[in-house]
C-alpha positions as a printed Julia matrix, in Angstrom:
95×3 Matrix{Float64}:
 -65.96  -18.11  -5.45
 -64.04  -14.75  -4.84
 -60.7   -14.13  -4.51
 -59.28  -12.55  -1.32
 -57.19   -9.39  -1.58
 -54.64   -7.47   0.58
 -56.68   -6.53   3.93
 -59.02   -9.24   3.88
 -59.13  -11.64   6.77
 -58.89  -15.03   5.06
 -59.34  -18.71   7.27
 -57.85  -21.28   5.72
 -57.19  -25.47   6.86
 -53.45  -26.5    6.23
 -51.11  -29.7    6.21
 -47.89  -29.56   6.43
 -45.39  -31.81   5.12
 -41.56  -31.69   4.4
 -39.94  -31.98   1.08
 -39.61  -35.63   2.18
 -42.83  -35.93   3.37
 -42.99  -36.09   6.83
 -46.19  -34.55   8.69
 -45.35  -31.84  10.79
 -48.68  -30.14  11.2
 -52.62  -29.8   10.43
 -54.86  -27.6   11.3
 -57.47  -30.24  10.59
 -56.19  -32.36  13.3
 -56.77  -29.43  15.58
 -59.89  -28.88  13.87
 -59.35  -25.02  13.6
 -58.74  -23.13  10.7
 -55.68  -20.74  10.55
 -57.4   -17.39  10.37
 -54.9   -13.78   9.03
 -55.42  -10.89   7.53
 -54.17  -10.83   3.57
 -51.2    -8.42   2.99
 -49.95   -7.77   6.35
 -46.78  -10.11   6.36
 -48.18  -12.11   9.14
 -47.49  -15.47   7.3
 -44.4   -16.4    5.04
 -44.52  -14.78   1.78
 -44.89  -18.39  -0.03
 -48.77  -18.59   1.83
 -49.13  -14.97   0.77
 -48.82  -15.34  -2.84
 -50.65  -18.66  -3.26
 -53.95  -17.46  -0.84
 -54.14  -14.32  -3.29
 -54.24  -16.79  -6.42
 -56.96  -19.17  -4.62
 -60.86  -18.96  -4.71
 -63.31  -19.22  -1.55
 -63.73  -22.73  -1.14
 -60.64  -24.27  -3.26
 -58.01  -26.46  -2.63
 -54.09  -26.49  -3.29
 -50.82  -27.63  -2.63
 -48.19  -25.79  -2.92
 -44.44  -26.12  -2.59
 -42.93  -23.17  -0.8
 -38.88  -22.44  -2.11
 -37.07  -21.62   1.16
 -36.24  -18.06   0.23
 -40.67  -17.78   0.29
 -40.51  -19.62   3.18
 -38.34  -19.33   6.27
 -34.88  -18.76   4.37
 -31.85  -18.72   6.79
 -33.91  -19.31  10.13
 -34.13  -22.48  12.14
 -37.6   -23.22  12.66
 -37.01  -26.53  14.42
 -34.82  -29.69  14.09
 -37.52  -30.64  11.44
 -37.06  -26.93   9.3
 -33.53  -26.58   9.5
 -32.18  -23.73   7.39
 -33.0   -23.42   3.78
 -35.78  -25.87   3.98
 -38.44  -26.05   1.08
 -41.61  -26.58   2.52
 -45.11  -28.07   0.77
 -48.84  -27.49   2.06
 -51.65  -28.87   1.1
 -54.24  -25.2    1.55
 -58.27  -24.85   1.55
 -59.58  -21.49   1.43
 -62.13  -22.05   3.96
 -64.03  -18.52   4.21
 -63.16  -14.76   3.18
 -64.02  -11.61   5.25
């Protein structure tokens, strides 16, 4: 399939999971994809360079570095600072 570029709406499924390996979200349980457009810093910059490597329709996981991810911010008591982050990503659709 194609591959999205900057200013392309993209919808993609995601899992989230700690370094450990703890669940934290899906958008599969919520059976909704997460939809953004490409290139607009909407999503951490970790999502933004692995959705511009990925074609329509495939799969990935990724492990995001903190400094890609949320860096310094506390997200939550289960993203504390400096927290790596890994995703399992389908590129659902492309528009």
């Amino acid at each position: 399939g194609p591959f999205p570029v900057d200013g392309d709406k993209v919808k993609v499924h995601y899992i989230l999971h700690t370094i450990e390996g703890k669940l934290l979200q899906s958008s599969y349980e919520l059976n909704q994809t997460f939809d953004f457009v490409l290139g607009t810093s909407e999503i951490i910059q970790g999502w933004e360079e692995a959705i511009r490597l990925m074609q329509k329709g495939s799969k990935a996981t990724i492990i995001v570095p903190s400094k890609l991810a949320y860096g310094s911010r506390d997200r939550s008591k289960d993203i504390p600072p400096y927290s790596p982050l890994v995703f399992d990503l389908e590129l659902v659709d492309i528009e």
